[in-house]
C-alpha positions as CSV (number, residue, x, y, z in Angstrom):
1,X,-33.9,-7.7,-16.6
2,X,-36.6,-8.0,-14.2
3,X,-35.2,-7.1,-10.7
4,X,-36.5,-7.5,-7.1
5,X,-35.2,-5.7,-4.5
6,X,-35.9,-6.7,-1.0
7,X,-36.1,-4.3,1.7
8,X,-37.4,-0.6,1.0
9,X,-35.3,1.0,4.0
10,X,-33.5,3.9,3.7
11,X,-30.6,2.4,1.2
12,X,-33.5,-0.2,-0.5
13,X,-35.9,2.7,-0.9
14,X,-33.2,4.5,-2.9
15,X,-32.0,1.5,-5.0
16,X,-35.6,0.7,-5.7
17,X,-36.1,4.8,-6.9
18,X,-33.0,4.5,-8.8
19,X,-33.9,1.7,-10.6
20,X,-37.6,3.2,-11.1
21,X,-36.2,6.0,-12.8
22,X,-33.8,3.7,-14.6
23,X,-33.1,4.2,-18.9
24,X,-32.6,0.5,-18.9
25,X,-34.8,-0.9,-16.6
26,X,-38.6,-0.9,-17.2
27,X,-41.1,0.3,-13.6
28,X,-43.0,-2.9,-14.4
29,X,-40.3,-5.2,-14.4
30,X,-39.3,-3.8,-11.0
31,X,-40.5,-5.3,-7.3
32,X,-40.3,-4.0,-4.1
33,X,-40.8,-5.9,-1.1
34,X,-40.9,-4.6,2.7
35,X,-43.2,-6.6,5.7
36,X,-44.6,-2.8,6.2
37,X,-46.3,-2.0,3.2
38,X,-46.8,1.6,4.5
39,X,-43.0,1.9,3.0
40,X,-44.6,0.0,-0.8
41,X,-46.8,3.0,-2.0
42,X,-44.7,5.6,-3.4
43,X,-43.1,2.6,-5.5
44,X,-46.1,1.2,-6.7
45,X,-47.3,4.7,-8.0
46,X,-43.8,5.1,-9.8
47,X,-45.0,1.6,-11.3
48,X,-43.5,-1.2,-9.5
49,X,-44.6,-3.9,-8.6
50,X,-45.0,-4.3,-4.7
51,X,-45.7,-7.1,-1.9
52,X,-44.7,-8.0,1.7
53,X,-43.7,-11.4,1.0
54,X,-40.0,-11.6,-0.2
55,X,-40.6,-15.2,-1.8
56,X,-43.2,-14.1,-3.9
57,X,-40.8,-10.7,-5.2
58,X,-37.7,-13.0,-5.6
59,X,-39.3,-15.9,-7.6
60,X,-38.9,-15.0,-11.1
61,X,-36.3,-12.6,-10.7
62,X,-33.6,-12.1,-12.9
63,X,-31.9,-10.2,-10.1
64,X,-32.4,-10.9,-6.6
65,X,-31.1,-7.6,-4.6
66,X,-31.1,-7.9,-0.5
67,X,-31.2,-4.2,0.9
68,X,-31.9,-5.1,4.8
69,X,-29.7,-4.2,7.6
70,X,-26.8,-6.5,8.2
71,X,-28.2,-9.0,11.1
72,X,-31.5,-9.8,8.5
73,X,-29.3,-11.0,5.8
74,X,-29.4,-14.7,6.7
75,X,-32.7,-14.7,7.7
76,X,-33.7,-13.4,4.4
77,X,-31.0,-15.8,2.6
78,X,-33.0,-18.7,4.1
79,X,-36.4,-17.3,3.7
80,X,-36.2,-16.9,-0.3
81,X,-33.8,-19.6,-0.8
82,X,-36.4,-22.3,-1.4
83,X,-37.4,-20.5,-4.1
84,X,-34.5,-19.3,-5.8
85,X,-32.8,-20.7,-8.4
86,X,-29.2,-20.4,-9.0
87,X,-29.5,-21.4,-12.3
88,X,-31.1,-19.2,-13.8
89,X,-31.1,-16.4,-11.2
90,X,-28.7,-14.1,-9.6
91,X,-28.3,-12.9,-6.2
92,X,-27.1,-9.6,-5.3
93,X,-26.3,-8.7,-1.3
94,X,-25.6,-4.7,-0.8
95,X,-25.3,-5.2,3.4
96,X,-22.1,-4.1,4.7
97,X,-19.9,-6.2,6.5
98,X,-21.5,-9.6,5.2
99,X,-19.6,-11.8,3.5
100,X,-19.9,-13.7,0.1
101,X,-18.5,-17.1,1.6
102,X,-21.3,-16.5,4.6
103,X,-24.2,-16.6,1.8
104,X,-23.2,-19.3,-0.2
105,X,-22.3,-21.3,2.9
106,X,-26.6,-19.9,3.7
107,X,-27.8,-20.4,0.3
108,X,-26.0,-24.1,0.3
109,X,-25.5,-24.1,-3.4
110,X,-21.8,-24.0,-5.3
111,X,-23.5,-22.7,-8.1
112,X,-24.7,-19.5,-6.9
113,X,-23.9,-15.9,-9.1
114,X,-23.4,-13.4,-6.5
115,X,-22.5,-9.9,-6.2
116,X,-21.6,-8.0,-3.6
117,X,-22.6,-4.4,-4.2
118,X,-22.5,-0.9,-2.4
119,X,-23.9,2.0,-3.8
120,X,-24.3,5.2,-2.0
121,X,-28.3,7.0,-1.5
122,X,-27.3,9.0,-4.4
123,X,-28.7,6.0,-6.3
124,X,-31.7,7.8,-5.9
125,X,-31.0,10.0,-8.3
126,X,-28.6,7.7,-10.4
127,X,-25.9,9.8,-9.2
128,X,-24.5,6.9,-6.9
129,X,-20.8,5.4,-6.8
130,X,-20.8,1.8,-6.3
131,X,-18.9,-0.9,-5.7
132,X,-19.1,-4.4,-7.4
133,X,-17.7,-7.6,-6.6
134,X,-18.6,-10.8,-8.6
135,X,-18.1,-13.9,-6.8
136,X,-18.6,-16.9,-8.9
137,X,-20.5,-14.8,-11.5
138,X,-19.3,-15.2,-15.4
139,X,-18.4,-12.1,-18.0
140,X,-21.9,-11.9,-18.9
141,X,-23.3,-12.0,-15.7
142,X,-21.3,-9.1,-14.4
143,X,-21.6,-7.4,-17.9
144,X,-25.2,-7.4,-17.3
145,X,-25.5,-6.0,-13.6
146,X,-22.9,-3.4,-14.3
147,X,-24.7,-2.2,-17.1
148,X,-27.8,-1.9,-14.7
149,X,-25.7,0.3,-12.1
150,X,-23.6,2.2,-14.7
151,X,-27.2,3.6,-15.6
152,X,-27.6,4.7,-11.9
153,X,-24.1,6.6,-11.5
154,X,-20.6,5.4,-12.0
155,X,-19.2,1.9,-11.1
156,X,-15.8,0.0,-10.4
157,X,-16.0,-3.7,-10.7
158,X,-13.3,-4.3,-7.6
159,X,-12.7,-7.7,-5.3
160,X,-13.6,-8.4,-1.3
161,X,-10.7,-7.3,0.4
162,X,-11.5,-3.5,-0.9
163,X,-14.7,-3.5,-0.7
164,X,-14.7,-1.9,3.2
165,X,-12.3,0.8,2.1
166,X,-14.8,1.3,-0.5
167,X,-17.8,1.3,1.4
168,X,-15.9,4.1,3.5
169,X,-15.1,6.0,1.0
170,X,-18.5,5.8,-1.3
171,X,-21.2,4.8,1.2
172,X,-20.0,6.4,4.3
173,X,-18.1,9.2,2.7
174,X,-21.4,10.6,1.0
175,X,-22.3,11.5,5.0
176,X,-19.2,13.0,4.6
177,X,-19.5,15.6,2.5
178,X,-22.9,16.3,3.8
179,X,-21.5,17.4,6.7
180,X,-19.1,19.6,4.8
181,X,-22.4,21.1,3.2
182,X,-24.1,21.4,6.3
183,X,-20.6,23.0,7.8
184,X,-19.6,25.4,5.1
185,X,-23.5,26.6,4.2
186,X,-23.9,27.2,8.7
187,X,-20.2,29.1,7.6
188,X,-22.3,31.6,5.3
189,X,-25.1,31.8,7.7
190,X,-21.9,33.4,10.0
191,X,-21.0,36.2,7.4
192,X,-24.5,37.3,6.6
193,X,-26.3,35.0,4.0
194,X,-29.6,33.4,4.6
195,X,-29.1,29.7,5.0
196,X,-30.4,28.5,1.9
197,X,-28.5,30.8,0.3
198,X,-25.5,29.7,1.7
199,X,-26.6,25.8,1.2
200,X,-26.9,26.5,-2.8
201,X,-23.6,28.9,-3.0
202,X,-21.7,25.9,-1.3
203,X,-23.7,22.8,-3.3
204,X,-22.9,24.6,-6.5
205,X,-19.3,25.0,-5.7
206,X,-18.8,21.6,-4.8
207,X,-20.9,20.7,-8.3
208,X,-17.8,23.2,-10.1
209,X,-14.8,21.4,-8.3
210,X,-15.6,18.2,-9.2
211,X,-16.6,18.7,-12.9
212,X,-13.3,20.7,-12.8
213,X,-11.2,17.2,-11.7
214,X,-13.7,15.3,-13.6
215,X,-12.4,17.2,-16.8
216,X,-8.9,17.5,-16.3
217,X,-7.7,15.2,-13.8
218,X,-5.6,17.4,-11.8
219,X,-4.7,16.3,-8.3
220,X,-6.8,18.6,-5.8
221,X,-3.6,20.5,-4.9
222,X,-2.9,22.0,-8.6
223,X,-6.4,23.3,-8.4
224,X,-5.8,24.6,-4.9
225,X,-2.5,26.4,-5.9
226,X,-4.4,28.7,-8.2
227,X,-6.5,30.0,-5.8
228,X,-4.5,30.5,-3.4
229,X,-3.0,34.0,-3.4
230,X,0.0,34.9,-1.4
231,X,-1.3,36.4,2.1
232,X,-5.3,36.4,0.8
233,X,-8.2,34.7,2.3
234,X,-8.1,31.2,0.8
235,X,-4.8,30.4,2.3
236,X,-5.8,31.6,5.7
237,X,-9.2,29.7,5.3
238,X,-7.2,26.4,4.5
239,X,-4.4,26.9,7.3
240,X,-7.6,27.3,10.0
241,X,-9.1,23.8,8.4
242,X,-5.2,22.3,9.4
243,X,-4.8,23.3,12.7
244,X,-8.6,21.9,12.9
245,X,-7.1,18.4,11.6
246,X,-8.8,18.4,8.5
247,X,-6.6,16.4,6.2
248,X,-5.1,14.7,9.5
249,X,-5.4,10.8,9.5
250,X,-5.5,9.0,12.6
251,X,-4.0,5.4,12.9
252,X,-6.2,2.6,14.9
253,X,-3.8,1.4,18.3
């Protein structure tokens, strides 16, 4: 599948190094474009293909990703859209808040495959969780892009009306536990370790509860319970994350 991604930002830098390093995706069948091309050099050494003009990287596309920030998406829709065909081609839009009935009502075409998709910067390492929705695609059109981003992490085919609740949780929520990182390592620095020290005791804990409710699928609590002793230094750890509001959920007025 060849695949052009459009925009080489943050997020499209990572999609485009995700797909670079891809088992079923070939570098040459990948193309990155960005108007800087300062932003294109890295790619083109990992074997892409790169330009500035985003009607020359979506023409011929099987795959037509836009990566730009929200307010460009139209102005890219209409930019490539003399070009595009949505015959043969499909279109892929991974900006938040757009929605799909705002590009086909840009792209002007009732025909039109597209998928709404948010992955997470861990793309970068095809370690992301995203989101997919299909909107007007077929089974084999969505068969085909899933199998693209089950290569770069783990996937869940959903529909619209979840997909902010999953860009929360996925997108956002990789900020998330960053901060966590940065909180618990800064934590360590407090009872004596150096801080990189700290960052790769914390990183490598986080790395053992997850593959812990990867493998067994316990709620977070079971797992909890077990290390929580009776007056020790877990439970007093976790009621001090309480009374800071930790697991609190605030409601919008």
């Amino acid at each position: 599948m060849k695949i052009a991604i459009i925009g080489a930002g943050a997020m499209g830098g990572a999609v485009a190094e995700g797909l670079l390093k891809s088992h079923v995706v070939k570098p040459s069948d990948v193309v990155v474009a960005n108007p800087h091309d300062d932003k294109l050099k890295r790619f083109a050494e990992m074997g892409a293909s790169i330009t500035t003009d985003n009607k020359a990287a979506a023409e011929g596309a099987d795959l037509v990703a836009i990566v730009v920030k929200p307010w460009l998406v139209e102005q890219v829709v209409r930019e490539i859209k003399p070009v595009f065909n949505p015959r043969k081609q499909l279109l892929a839009n991974m900006a938040a808040s757009i929605k799909s009935s705002q590009i086909i009502e840009w792209m002007e075409s009732k025909e039109l495959a597209l998928f709404q998709i948010i992955p997470n910067i861990a793309i970068a390492e095809r370690a992301s969780m995203t989101l997919i929705v299909p909107v007007g695609a077929s089974a084999g059109q969505t068969h085909a892009v899933k199998e693209v981003f089950d290569d770069l992490g783990e996937t869940l085919i959903t529909d619209e009306a979840h997909l902010g609740a999953g860009t929360t949780l996925a997108s956002c929520g990789i900020a998330y536990a960053m901060r966590y990182v940065r909180a618990a390592s800064e934590g360590g620095v407090e009872l004596g370790f150096k801080a990189d020290l700290a960052k790769d005791i914390v990183l490598q804990t986080l790395k053992g509860a997850v593959a812990l409710l990867q493998a067994n699928g316990n709620h977070p609590e079971a797992e909890i319970d077990k290390v929580t002793t009776p007056g020790g230094l877990t439970i007093r750890g976790l009621n001090e994350m309480e009374h800071a509001g930790f697991t609190s959920q605030s409601s919008a007025a």
